[in-house]
N, CA, C and O atoms as a CHARMM CRD file, in Angstrom:
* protein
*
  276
    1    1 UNK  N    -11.21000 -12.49800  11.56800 PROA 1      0.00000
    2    1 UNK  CA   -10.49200 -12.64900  10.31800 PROA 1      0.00000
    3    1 UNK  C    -11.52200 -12.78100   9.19600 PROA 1      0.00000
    4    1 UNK  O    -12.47700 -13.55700   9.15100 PROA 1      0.00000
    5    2 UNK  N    -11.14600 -11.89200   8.32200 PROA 2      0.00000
    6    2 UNK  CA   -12.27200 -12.13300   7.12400 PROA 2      0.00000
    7    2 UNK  C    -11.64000 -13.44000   6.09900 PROA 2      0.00000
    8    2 UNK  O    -10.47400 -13.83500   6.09400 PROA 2      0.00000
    9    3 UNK  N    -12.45400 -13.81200   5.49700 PROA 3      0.00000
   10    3 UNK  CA   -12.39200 -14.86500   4.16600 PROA 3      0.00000
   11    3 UNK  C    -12.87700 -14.48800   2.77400 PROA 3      0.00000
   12    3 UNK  O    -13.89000 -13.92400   2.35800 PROA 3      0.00000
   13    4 UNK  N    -11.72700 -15.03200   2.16900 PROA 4      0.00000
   14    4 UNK  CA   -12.92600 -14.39300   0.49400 PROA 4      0.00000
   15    4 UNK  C    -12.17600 -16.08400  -0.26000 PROA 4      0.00000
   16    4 UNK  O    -11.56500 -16.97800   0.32400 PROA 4      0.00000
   17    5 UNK  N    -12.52100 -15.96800  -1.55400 PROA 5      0.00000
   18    5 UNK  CA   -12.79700 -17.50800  -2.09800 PROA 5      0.00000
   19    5 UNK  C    -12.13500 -16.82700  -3.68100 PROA 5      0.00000
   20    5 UNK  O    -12.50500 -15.76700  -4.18600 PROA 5      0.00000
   21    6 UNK  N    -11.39000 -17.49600  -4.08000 PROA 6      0.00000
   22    6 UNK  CA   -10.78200 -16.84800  -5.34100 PROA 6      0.00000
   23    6 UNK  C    -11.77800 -17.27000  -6.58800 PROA 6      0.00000
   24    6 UNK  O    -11.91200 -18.49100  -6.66900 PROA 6      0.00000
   25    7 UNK  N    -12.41200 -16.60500  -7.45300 PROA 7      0.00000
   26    7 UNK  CA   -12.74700 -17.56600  -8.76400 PROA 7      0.00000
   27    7 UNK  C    -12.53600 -17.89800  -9.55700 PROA 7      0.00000
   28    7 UNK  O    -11.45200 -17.50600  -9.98800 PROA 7      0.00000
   29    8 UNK  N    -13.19100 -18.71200 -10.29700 PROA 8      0.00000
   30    8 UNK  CA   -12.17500 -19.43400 -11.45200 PROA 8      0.00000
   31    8 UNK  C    -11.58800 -17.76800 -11.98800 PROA 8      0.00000
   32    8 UNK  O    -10.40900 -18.03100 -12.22600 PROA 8      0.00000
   33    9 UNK  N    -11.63700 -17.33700 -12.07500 PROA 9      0.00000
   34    9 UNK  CA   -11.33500 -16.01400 -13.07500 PROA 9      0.00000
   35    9 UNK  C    -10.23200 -15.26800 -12.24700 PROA 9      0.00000
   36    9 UNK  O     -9.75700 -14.19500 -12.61800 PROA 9      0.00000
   37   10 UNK  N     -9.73800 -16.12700 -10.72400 PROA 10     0.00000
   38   10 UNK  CA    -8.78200 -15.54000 -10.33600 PROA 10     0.00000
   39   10 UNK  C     -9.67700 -14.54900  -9.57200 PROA 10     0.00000
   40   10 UNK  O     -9.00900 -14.41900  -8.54600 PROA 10     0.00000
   41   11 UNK  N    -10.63600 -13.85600  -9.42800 PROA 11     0.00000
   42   11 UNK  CA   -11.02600 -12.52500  -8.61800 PROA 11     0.00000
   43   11 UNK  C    -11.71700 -13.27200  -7.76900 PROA 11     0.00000
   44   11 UNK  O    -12.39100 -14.30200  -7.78700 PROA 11     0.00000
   45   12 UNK  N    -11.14600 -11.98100  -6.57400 PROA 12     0.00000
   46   12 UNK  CA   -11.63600 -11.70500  -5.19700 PROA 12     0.00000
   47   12 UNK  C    -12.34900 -10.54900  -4.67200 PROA 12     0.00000
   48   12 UNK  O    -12.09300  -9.46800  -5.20100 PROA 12     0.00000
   49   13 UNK  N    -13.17100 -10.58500  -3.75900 PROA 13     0.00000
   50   13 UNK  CA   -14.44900  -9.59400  -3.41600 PROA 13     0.00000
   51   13 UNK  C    -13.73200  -9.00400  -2.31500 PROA 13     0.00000
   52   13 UNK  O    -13.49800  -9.87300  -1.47600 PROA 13     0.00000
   53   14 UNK  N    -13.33200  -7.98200  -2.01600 PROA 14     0.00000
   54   14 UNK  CA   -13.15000  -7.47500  -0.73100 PROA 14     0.00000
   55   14 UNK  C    -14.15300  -7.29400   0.19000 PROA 14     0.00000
   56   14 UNK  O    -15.13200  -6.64600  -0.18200 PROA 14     0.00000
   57   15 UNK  N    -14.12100  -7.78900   1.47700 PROA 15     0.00000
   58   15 UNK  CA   -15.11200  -7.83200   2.46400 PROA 15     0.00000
   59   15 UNK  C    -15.43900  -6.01900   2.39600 PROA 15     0.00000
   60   15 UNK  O    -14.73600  -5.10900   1.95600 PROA 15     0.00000
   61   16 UNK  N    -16.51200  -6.00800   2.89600 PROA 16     0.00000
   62   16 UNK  CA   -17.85200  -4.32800   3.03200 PROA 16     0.00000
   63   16 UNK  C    -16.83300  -3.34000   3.96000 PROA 16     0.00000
   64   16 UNK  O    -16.44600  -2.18100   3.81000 PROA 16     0.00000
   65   17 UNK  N    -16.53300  -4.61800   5.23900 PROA 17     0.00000
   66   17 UNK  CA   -15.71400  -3.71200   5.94300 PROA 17     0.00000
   67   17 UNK  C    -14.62400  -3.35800   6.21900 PROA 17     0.00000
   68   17 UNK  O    -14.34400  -2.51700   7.07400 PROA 17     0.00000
   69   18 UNK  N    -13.66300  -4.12100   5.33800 PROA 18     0.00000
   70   18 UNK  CA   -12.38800  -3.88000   5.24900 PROA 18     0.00000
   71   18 UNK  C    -12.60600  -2.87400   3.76100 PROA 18     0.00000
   72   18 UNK  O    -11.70300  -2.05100   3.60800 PROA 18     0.00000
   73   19 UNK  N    -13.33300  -2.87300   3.04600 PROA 19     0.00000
   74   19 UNK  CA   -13.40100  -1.51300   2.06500 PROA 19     0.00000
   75   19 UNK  C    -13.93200   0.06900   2.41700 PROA 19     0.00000
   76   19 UNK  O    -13.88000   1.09700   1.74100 PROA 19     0.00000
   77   20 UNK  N    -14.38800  -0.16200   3.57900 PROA 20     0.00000
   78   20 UNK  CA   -15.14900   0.73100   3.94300 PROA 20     0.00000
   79   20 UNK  C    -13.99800   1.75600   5.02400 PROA 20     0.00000
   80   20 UNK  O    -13.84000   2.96900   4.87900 PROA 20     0.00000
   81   21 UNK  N    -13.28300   0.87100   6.11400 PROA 21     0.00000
   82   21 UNK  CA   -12.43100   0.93800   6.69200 PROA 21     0.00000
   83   21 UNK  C    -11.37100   1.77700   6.13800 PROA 21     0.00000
   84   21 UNK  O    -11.09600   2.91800   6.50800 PROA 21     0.00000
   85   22 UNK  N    -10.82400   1.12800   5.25000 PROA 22     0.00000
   86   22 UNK  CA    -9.72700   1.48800   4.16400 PROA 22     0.00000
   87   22 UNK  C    -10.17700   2.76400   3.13800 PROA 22     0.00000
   88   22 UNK  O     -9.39300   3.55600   2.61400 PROA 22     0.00000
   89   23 UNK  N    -11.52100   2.74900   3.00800 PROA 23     0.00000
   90   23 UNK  CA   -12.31800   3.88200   2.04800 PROA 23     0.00000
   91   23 UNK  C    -11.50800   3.77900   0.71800 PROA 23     0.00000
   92   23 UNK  O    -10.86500   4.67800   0.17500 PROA 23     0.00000
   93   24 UNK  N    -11.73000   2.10200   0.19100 PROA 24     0.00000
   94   24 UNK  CA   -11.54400   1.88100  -0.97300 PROA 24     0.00000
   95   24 UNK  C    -13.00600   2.10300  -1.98900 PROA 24     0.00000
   96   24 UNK  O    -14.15700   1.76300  -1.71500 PROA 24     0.00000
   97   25 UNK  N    -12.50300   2.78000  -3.20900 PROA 25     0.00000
   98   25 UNK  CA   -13.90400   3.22300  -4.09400 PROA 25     0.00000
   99   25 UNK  C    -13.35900   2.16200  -4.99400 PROA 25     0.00000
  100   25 UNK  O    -12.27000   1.58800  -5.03700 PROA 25     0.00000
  101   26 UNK  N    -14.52300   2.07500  -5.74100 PROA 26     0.00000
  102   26 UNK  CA   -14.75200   1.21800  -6.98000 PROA 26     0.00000
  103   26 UNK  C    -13.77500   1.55600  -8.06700 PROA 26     0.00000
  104   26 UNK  O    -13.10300   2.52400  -7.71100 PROA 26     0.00000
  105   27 UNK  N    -13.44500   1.12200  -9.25600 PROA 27     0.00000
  106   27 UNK  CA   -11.96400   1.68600 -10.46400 PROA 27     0.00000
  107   27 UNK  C    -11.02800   2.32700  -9.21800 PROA 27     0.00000
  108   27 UNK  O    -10.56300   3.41400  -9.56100 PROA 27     0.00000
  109   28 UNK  N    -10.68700   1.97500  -8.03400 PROA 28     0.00000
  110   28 UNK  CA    -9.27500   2.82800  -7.51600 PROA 28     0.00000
  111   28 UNK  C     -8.25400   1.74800  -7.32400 PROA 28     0.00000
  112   28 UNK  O     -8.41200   0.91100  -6.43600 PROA 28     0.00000
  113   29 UNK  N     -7.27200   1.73100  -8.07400 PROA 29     0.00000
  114   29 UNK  CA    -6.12300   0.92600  -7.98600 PROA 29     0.00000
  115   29 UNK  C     -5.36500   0.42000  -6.53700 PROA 29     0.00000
  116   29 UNK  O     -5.32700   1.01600  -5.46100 PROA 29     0.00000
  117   30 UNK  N     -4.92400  -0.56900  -6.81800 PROA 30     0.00000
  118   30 UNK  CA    -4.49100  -1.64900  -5.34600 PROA 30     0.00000
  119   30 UNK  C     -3.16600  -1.70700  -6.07100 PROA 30     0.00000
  120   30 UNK  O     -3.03500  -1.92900  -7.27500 PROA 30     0.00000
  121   31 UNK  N     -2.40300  -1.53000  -5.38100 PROA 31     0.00000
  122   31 UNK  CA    -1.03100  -2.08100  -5.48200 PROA 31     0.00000
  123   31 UNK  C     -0.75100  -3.23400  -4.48900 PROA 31     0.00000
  124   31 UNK  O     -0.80500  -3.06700  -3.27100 PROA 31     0.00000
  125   32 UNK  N     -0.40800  -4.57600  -5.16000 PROA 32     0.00000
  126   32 UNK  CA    -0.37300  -5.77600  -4.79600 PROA 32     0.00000
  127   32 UNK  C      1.20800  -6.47800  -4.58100 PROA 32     0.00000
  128   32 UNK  O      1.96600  -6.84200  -5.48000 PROA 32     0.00000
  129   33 UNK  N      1.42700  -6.53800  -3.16200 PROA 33     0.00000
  130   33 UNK  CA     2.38500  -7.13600  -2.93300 PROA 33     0.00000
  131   33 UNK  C      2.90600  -8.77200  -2.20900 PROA 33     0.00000
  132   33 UNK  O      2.67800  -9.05200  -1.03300 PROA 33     0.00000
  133   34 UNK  N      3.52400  -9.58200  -3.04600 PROA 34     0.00000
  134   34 UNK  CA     3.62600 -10.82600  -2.22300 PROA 34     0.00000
  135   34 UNK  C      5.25400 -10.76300  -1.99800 PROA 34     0.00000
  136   34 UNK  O      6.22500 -10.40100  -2.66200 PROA 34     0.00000
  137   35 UNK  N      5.00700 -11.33200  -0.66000 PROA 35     0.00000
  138   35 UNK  CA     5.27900 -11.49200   0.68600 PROA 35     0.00000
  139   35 UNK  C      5.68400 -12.78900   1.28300 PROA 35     0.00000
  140   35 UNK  O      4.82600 -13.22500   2.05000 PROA 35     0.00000
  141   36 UNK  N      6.98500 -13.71000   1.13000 PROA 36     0.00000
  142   36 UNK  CA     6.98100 -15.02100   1.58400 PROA 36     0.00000
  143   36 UNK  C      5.65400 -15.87100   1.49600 PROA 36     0.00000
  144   36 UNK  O      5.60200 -16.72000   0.60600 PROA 36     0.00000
  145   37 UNK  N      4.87100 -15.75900   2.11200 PROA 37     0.00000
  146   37 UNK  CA     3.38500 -16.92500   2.30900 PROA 37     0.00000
  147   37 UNK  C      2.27200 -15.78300   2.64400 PROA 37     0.00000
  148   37 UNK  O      1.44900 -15.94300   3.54500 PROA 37     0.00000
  149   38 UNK  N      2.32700 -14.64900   1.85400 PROA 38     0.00000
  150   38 UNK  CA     1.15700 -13.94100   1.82900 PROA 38     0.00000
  151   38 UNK  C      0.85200 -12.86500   1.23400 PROA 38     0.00000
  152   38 UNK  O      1.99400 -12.40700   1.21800 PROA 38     0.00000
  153   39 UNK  N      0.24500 -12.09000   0.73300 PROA 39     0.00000
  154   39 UNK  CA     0.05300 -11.31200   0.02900 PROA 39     0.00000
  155   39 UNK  C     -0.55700  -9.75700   0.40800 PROA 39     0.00000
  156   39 UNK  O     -1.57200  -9.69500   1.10100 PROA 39     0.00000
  157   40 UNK  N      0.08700  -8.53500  -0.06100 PROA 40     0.00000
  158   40 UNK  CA    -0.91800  -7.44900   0.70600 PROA 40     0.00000
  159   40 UNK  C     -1.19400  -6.92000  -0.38600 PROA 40     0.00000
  160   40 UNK  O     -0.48700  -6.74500  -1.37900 PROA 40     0.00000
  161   41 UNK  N     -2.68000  -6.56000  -0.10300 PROA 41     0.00000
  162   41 UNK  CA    -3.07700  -5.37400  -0.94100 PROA 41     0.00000
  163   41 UNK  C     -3.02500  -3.60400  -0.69300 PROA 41     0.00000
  164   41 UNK  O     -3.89200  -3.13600   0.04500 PROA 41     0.00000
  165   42 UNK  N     -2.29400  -2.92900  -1.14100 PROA 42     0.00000
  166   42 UNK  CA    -2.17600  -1.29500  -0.66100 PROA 42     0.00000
  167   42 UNK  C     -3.07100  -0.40500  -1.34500 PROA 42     0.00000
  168   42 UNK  O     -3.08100  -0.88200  -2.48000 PROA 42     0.00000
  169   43 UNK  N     -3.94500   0.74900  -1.35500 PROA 43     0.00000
  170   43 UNK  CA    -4.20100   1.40100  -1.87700 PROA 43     0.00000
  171   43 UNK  C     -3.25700   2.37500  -2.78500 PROA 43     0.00000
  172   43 UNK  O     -2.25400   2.86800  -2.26900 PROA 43     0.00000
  173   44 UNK  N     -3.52900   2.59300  -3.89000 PROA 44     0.00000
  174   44 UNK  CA    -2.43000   3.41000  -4.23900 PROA 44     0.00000
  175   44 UNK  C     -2.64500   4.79700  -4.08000 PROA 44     0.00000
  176   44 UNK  O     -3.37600   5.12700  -5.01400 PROA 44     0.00000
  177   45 UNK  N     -2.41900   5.65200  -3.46800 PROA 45     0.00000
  178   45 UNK  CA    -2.49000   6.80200  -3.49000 PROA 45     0.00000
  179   45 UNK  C     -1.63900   8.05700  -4.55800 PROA 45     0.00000
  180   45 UNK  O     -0.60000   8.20200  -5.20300 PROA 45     0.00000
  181   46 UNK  N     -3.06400   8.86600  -4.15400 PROA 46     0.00000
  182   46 UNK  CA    -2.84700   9.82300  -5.43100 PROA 46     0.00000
  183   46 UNK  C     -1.46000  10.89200  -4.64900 PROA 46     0.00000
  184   46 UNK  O     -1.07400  10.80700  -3.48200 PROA 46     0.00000
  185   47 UNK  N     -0.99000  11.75100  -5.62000 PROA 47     0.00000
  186   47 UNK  CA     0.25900  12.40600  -4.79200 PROA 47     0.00000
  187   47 UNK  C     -0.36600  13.28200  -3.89700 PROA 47     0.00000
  188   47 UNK  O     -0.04000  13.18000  -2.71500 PROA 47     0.00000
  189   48 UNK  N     -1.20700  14.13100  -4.21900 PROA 48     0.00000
  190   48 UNK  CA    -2.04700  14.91800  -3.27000 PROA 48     0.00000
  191   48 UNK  C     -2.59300  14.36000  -1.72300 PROA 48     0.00000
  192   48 UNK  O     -2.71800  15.09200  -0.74100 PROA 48     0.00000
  193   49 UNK  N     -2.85900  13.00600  -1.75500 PROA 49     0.00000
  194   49 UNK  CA    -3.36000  12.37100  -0.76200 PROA 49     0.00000
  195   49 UNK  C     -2.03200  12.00900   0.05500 PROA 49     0.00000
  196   49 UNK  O     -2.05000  11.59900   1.21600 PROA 49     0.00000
  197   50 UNK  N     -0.95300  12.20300  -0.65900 PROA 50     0.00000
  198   50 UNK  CA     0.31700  11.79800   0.21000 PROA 50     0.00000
  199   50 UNK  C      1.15300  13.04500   1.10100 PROA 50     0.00000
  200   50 UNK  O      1.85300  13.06800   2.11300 PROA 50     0.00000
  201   51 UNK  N      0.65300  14.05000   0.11000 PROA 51     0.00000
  202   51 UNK  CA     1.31300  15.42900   0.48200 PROA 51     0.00000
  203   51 UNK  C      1.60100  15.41000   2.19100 PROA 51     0.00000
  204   51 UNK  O      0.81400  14.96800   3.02800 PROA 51     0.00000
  205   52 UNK  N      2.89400  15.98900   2.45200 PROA 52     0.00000
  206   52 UNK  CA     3.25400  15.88700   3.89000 PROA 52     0.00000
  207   52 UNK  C      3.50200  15.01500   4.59800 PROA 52     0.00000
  208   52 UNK  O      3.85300  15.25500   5.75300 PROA 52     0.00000
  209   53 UNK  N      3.38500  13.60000   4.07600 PROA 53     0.00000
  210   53 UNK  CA     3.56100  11.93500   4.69300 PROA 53     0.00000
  211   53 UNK  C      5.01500  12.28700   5.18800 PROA 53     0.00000
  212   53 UNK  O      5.27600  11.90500   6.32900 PROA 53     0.00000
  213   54 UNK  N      5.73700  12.78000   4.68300 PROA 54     0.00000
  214   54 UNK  CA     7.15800  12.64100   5.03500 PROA 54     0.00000
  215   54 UNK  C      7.48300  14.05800   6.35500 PROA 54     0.00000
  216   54 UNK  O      8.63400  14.24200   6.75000 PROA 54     0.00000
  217   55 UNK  N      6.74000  14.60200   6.68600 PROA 55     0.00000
  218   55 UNK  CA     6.74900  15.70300   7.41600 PROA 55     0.00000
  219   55 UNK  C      7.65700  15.57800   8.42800 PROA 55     0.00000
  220   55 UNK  O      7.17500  14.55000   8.90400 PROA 55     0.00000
  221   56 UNK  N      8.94700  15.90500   9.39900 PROA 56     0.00000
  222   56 UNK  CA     9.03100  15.29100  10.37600 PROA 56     0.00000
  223   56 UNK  C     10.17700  14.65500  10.58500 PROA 56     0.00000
  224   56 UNK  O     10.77900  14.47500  11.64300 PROA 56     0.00000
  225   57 UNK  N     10.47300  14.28100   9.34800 PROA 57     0.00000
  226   57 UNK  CA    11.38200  12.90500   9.16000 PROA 57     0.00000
  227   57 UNK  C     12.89400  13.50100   8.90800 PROA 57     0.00000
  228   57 UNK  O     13.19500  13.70600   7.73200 PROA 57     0.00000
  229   58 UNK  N     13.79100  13.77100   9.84400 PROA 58     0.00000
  230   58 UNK  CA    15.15200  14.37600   9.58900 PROA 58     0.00000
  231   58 UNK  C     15.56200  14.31700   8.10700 PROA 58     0.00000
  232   58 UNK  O     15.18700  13.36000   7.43100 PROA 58     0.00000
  233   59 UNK  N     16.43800  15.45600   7.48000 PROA 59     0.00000
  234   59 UNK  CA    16.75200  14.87400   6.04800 PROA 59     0.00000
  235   59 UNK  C     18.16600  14.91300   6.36300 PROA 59     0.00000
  236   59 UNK  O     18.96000  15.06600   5.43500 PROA 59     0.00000
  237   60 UNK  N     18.61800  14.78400   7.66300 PROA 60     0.00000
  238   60 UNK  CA    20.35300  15.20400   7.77600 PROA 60     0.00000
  239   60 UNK  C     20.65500  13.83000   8.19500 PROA 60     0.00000
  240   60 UNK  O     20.10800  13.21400   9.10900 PROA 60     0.00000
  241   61 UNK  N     21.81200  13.32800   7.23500 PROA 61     0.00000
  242   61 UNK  CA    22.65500  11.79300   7.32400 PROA 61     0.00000
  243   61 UNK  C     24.06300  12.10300   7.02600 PROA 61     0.00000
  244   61 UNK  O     24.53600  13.06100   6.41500 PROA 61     0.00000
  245   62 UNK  N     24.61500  11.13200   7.56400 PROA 62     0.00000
  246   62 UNK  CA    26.10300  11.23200   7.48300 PROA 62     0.00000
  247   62 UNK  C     26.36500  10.39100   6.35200 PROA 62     0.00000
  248   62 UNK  O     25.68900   9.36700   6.26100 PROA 62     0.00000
  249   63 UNK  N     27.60900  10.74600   5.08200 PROA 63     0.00000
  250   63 UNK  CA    27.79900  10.17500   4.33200 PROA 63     0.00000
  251   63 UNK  C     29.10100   9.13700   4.25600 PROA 63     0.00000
  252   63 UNK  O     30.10000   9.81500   4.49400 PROA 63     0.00000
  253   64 UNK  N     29.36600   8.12900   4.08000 PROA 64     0.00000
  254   64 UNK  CA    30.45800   7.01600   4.17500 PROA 64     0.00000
  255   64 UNK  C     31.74800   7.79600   3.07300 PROA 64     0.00000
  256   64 UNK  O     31.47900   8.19000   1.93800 PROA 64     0.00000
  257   65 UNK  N     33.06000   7.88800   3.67000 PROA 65     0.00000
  258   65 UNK  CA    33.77700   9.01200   3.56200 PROA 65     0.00000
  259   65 UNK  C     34.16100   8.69200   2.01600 PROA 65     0.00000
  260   65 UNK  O     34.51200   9.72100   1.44000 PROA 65     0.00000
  261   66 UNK  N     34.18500   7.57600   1.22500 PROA 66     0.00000
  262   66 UNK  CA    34.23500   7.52400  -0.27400 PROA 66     0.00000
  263   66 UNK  C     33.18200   8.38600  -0.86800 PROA 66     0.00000
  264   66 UNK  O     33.32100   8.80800  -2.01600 PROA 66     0.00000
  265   67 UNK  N     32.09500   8.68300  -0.12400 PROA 67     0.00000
  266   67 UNK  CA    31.34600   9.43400  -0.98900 PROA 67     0.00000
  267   67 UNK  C     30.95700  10.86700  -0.44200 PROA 67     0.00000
  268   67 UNK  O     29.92900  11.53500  -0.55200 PROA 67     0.00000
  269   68 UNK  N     31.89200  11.03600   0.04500 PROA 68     0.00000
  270   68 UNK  CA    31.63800  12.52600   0.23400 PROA 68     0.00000
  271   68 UNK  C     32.10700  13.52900  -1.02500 PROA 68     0.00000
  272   68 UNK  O     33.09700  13.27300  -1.70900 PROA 68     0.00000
  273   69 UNK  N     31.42900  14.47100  -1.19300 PROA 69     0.00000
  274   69 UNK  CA    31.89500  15.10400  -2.08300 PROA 69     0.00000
  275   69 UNK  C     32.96900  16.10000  -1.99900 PROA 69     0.00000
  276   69 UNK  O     33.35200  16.68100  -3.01400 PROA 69     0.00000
């Protein structure tokens, strides 16, 4: 488990190898989410880097009969 130490200024250092891991660069935005008793940090990705994430994924659902058209 890594540790980091908040400073007065509120900032935190991300450990070498959880940035490295993740292939977080320097100015690249974190999207920050809290979580009952914890907090995640996400990379935000660019749309290009997402392209095809959804590949795969059925787009056929059944609709609840008030809203059928």
């Amino acid at each position: 488990m890594n540790q980091v130490t908040v400073s007065p200024k509120y900032q935190i250092v991300i450990p070498r190898k959880i940035r490295e891991s993740m292939k977080i660069r320097p100015g690249q935005k974190l999207i920050m989410v809290a979580e009952e008793r914890s907090i995640r940090l996400l990379p935000e990705r660019s749309i290009k880097e997402m392209e095809g994430f959804l590949k795969g994924i059925p787009g056929e659902f059944e609709r609840e009969p008030d809203r059928e058209l």
